[in-house]
VMD Tcl script that draws the C-alpha trace (Angstrom):
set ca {
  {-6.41 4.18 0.62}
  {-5.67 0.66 -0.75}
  {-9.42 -1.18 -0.44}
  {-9.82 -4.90 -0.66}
  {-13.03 -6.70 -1.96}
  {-12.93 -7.68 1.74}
  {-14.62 -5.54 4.54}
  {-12.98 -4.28 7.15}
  {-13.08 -6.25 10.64}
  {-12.46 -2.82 12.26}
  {-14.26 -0.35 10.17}
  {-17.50 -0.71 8.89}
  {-17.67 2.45 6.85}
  {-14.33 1.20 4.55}
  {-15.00 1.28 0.93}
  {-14.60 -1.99 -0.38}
  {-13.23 -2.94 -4.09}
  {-15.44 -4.26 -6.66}
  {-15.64 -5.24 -10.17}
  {-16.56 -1.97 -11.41}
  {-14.00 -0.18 -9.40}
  {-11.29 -2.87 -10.64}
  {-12.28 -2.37 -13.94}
  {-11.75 1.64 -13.89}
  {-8.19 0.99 -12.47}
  {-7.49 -1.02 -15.31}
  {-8.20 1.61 -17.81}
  {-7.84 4.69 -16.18}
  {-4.28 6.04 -16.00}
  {-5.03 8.84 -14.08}
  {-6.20 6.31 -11.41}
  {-2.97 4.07 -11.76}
  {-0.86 7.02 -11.52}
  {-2.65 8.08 -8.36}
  {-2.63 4.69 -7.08}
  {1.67 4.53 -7.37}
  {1.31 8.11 -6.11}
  {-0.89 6.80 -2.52}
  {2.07 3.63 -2.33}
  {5.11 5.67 -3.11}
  {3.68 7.96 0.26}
  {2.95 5.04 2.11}
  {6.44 3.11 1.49}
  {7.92 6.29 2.71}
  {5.99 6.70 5.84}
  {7.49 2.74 6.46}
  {11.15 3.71 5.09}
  {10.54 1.96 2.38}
  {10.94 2.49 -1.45}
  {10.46 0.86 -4.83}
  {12.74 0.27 -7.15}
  {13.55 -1.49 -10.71}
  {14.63 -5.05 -10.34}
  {15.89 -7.28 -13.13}
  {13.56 -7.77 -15.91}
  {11.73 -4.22 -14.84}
  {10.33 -6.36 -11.60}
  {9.37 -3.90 -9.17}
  {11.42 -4.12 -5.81}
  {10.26 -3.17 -2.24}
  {13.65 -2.54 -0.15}
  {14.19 -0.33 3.12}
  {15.35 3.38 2.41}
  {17.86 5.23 4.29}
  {15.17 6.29 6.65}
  {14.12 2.78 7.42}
  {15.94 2.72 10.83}
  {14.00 5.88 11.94}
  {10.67 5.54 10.46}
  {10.22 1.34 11.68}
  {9.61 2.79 15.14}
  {5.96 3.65 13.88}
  {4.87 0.19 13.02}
  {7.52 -2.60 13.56}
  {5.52 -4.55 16.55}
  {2.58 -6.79 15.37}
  {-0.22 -5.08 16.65}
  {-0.07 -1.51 16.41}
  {-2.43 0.07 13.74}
  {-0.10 1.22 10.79}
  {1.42 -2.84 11.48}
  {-1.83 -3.72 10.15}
  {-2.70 -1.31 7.69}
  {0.74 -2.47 6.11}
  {-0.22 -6.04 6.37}
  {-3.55 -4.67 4.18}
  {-1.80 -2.57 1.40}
  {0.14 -6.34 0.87}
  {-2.98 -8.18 0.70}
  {-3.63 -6.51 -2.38}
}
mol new
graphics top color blue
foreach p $ca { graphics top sphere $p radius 0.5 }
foreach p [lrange $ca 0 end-1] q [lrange $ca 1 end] { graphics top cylinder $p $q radius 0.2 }
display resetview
C-alpha cells in the first residue's frame, strides 16, 4: 500500500516506486486523495490519527483506541511493527 523505491527484503513481488509513479502522485488528485484515504485506514488500524497542527502541520497522535489497537503491533518484530516502520520511511 505505501511502496518505497526500495525492494522489499521479504517480498519479492512488492511494487516498488519510481519516477514515473512519483510523478503521477504529484499531479493526480485522485491518487493523493486515495493515498490520505490508504493512511487515514492504516493510522486507525494503529490507533492513530492525523490532525492539524500549528501552521496547518499535519500531526500523528494516538486516538482513543490507541490502548486497544497497540496490542497488534507494539513489539519490534511482529509484521504490522514493520510494515509501520515502512509507511514512515516514506
Amino acid at each position: 500500500m505505501f511502496p518505497l523505491r526500495e525492494k522489499s527484503r521479504f517480498n519479492s513481488s512488492v511494487p516498488t516506486l519510481n519516477d514515473e509513479v512519483i510523478q503521477a502522485f504529484r499531479t493526480s488528485e485522485e491518487l493523493r486523495n486515495r493515498l490520505l484515504y490508504s493512511f487515514t485506514v492504516m493510522l486507525a488500524f494503529y490507533g492513530l490519527e492525523c490532525r492539524e497542527g500549528e501552521n496547518a502541520e499535519i500531526v500523528i497522535a494516538k486516538s482513543g483506541e490507541y490502548l486497544s489497537r497497540k496490542r497488534e503491533w507494539i513489539e519490534q518484530f511482529n509484521h504490522n511493527y514493520l510494515r509501520l516502520t515502512r509507511i514512515l520511511t516514506l
